[in-house]
C-alpha positions, 0 to 999 in steps of 0.5 A: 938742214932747215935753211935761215928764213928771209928776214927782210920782209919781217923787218920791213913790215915791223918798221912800218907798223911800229909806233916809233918814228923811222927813217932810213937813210943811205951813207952819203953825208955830204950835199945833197945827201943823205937820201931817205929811202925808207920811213914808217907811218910814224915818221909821216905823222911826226913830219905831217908828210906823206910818204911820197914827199920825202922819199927821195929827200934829204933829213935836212927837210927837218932843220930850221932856225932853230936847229942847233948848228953844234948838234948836226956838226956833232952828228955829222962827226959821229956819223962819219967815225961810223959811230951810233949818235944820240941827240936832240934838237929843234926840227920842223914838221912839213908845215913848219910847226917846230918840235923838240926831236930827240933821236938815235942814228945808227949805222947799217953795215954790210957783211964786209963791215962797210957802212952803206945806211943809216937808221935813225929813230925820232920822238917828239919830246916838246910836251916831256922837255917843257913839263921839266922846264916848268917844274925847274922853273917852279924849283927855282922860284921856290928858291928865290923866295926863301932867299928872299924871305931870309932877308925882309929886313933889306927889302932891296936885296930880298926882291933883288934875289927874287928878281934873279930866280924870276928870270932865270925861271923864264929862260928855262921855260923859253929854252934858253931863247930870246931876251928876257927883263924882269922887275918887281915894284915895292909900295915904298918904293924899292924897286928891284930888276933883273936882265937888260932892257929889252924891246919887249914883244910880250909883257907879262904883268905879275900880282899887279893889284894896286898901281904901285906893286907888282913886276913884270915879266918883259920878252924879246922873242922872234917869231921862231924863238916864240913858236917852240915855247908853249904858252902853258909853261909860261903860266907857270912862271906867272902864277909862281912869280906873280905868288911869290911877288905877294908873298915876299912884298907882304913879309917886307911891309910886315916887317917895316911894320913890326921893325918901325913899331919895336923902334917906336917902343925901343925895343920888344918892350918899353914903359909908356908916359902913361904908366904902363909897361908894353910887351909885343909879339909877331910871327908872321906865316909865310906857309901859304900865300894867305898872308895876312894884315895883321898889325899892330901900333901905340899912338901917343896923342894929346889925349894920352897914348892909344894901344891898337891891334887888327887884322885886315881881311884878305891876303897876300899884298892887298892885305898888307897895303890895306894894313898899312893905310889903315894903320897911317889913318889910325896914327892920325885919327889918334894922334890928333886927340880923337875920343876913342868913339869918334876916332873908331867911327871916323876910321870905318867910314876911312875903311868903307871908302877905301874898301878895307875892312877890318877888325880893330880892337883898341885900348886907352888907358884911364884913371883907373884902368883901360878904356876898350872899343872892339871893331868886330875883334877877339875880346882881351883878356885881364890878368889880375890878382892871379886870375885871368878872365876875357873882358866883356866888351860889346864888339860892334862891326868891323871896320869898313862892313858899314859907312857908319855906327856907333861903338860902345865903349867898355871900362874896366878897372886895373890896377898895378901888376894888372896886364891887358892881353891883345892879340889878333885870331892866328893864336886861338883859331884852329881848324877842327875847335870852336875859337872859344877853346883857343881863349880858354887856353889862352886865359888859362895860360895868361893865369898861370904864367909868369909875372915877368913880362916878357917871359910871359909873352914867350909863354903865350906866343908859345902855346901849342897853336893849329899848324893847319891854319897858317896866319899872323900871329900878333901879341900885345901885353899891357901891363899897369906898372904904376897909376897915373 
């Protein structure tokens, strides 16, 4: 009969060789015990101990200020019921570096069933608990945008919504620790915060691009709160907060924008002084952060009314504050009866001093038809007698490309029933066809589509656009109701 082998050694020699941090203990749970008696290569790397500096001590070495008092007290009613205990805290290396422990204890009975040690197995898991704790955040940035995004029309409680998600996003990535205060500017002064007033130790400045937007991200931490929180994970919460501040501040002023101008017309459509029935459309892209500035307005001067449509190149808030102060610069120019070449040169040198540029498309209405200025835009198309053709204007320079130049200014005739379409590049551009395939399209549409106004301005607004290009999308359609 072939007697049972020794297995004290075997085991001994795997402990010490696994990859996996050991420590055993004897059974004594009260002051000063437990007392390690073993531990493995591993456990002296995750304790930046060595063998001989532990052995002998008690696992308490590893608690500190962070180490939650509910999990030992847990720990210690587990232990005591002779139960295993899984768990996780905050430990302490030898050298105080702080990490998240997440361990298993198990009790060692001798053959009477006695408990006379336990042995426990930790592993490090800050990198793993951090890493969840920034794709939640992400999660719930994600979230507080959509909400906020339902709700553009009252700007207070959209950016009240994404204050709430930012800060429930910092908790996480600090775990829970620490004061947190956040709030977000609006360019018109809505203003939205979240958490108390704190004494910060760190502030964190999100999408600050002019004085007067942005937020900001304020911490109270003490100095052991802040060593277990990993700088990285609170990247994430800026560049994600800091996004989500362009984005939602861009639909706000957007939305301004476009309600203020409907309001303007009374409505989607409206009859001008002029003679001319109007028609708008705008769909703002919220599919990635290149919001865009695109815009649109009617200004009814002493020199009759001016119709305008632009895009202000960048994105995000920058774009939408260069939108709304070109549009206030428009309204004044024309408003005060500029000719349409003085009121196109004075707003590019407006532009070039400001560092804003974009593309302006401009029509008045004449005697007998329109006058047209293009700023660097698409040419319009005109409808009439059931055809439909792109205008041939001479487009000079975007606005704010140079300090100065003279824009040529096209006639053209339309008479009653004529319609004049303006619209910015988010309805013709795509990604893989020349922008002229999209005009086609659109003049072949505009040809086709129906005499009651607005119904053809849902036509066009409807057309089958490149989804891999998100942008604004802005439409106006003019239409000669009688002749002046």
């Amino acid at each position: 009969m072939t007697s049972q082998p020794d297995l004290s050694p075997i085991l001994a020699a795997a402990l010490r060789q696994s990859t996996l941090s050991s420590c055993i203990t004897d059974a004594q749970l009260e002051l000063p015990g437990p007392t390690i008696v073993f531990v493995n290569d591993a456990y002296c790397s995750l304790m930046n101990a060595s063998r001989e500096a532990v052995i002998g001590k008690t696992p308490r070495i590893m608690q500190g200020a962070l180490t939650d008092r509910a999990v030992l007290d847990r720990l210690k009613a587990t232990l005591a019921a002779g139960d295993t205990f899984e768990g996780e805290t905050v430990n302490y290396r030898s050298d105080g570096r702080p990490f998240v422990n997440k361990w298993r204890i198990d009790p060692i009975r001798a053959d009477d069933g006695t408990v006379t040690h336990f042995a426990a197995a930790q592993q490090d898991v800050t990198a793993l608990r951090t890493f969840e704790a920034a794709s939640e955040a992400s999660r719930v940035i994600d979230h507080a945008t959509r909400s906020a995004l339902s709700v553009t029309d009252e700007p207070s409680t959209a950016l009240a919504h994404l204050a709430v998600g930012i800060l429930e996003a910092t908790h996480l990535v600090l775990f829970g620790y620490g004061r947190v205060h956040v709030s977000i500017s609006h360019p018109f002064g809505v203003d939205a915060v979240a958490g108390p007033e704190v004494k910060a130790v760190r502030d964190i400045e999100l999408a600050i691009e002019t004085p007067s937007i942005g937020g900001h991200i304020r911490i109270d931490m003490s100095e052991a709160e802040a060593a277990i929180v990993d700088d990285t994970a609170i990247e994430v919460v800026e560049v994600r907060a800091s996004s989500a501040i362009t984005m939602l501040v861009a639909a706000i002023v957007d939305r301004q924008m476009v309600g203020e101008f409907e309001r303007q017309l009374g409505g989607s459509q409206s009859e001008t002084a002029d003679g001319f029935r109007i028609a708008v459309r705008h769909e703002p892209s919220f599919d990635s952060m290149e919001i865009s500035g695109d815009w649109l307005d009617v200004v009814d001067g002493v020199s009759g009314t001016t119709l305008v449509i632009g895009d202000v190149a960048g994105h995000g808030v920058e774009a939408v504050v260069g939108m709304a102060r070109l549009r206030s610069a428009v309204q004044v120019v024309f408003a005060g009866g500029a000719s349409m070449r003085d009121g196109i040169i004075e707003l590019t040198r407006f532009c070039f001093d400001h560092s804003i540029f974009s593309t302006l498309l401009v029509a008045r209405p004449s005697a007998n038809g329109f006058e047209i200025v293009s700023a660097g835009h698409l040419p319009p198309v005109l409808v009439s007698g059931g055809e439909a053709g792109l205008v041939g204007i001479t487009p000079g320079p975007a606005l704010g490309s140079v300090p100065s130049v003279d824009y040529p200014v096209t006639t053209i005739e339309a008479g009653p029933g004529a319609v004049l379409a303006m619209f910015t590049d988010g309805l013709v551009e795509s990604r893989n066809e020349s922008i002229d395939v999209g005009l086609e399209e659109i003049r072949r549409l505009l040809a086709a589509g129906s005499s009651d106004l607005e119904v053809l301005a849902d036509q066009v607004m409807g057309m089958q656009r490149d989804n891999s290009v998100p942008d604004d999308t802005s439409l106006m359609l003019v239409e000669v109701s009688r002749r002046r």
